[in-house]
C-alpha positions as CSV (number, residue, x, y, z in Angstrom):
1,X,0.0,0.0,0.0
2,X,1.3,3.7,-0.3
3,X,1.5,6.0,2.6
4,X,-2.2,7.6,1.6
5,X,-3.1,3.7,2.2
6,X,-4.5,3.1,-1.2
7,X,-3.5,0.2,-3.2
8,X,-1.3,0.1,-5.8
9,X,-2.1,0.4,-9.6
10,X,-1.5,-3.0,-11.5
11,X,0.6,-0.8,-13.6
12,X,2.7,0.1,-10.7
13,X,3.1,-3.1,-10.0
14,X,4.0,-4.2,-13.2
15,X,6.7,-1.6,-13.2
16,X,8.5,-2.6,-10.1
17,X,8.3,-6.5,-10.6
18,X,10.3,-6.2,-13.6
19,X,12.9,-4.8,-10.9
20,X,12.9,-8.1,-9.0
21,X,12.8,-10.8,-12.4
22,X,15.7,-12.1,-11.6
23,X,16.0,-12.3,-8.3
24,X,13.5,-14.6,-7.4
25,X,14.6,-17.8,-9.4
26,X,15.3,-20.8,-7.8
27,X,18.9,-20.5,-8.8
28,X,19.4,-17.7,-7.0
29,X,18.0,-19.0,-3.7
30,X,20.6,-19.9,-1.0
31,X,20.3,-23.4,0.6
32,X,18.3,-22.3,3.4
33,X,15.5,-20.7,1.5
34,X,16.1,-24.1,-0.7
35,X,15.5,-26.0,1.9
36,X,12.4,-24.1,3.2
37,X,10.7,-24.3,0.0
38,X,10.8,-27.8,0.5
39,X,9.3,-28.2,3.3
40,X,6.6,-26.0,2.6
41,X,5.9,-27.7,-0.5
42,X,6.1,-31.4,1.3
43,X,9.7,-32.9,0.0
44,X,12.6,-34.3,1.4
45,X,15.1,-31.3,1.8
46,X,17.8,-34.3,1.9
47,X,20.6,-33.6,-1.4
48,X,22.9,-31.2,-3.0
49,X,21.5,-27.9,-3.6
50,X,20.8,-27.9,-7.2
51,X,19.0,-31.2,-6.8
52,X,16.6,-29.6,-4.3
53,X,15.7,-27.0,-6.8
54,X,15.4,-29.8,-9.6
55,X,13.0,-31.0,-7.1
56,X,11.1,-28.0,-6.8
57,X,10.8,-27.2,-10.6
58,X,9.0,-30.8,-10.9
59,X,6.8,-29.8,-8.0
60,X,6.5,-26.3,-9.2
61,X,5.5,-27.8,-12.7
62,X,2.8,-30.3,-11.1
63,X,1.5,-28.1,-9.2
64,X,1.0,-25.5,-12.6
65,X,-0.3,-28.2,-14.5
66,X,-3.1,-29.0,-12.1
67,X,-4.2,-25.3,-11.7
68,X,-4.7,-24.9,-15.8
């Protein structure tokens, strides 16, 4: 929200997120966050780091597939 407390325009939005594209890829998470994920999402945090975010992509996937 802004200061006056009303809520952003989606074109605000829009304009900001470009900002943070990159940052919020799973190869840029650290191992904690990696780990995290997992557990929030139900799977064994247990492996190297880039096969918990293979992991997560597969999940990530699923879970996309069922929503369309």
């Amino acid at each position: 929200m802004h200061r006056s407390g009303q809520q952003p325009s989606t074109q605000e939005i829009v304009r900001f997120s470009k900002l943070f594209e990159d940052e919020l890829t799973l190869e840029h998470l650290e191992r904690p966050q990696l780990v995290a994920l997992c557990k929030l999402l139900e799977l064994q945090p247990i492996g190297t780091n880039n096969l918990l975010r293979f992991q997560l992509l597969l999940r990530l996937r699923n879970i996309k597939a069922d929503d369309e």
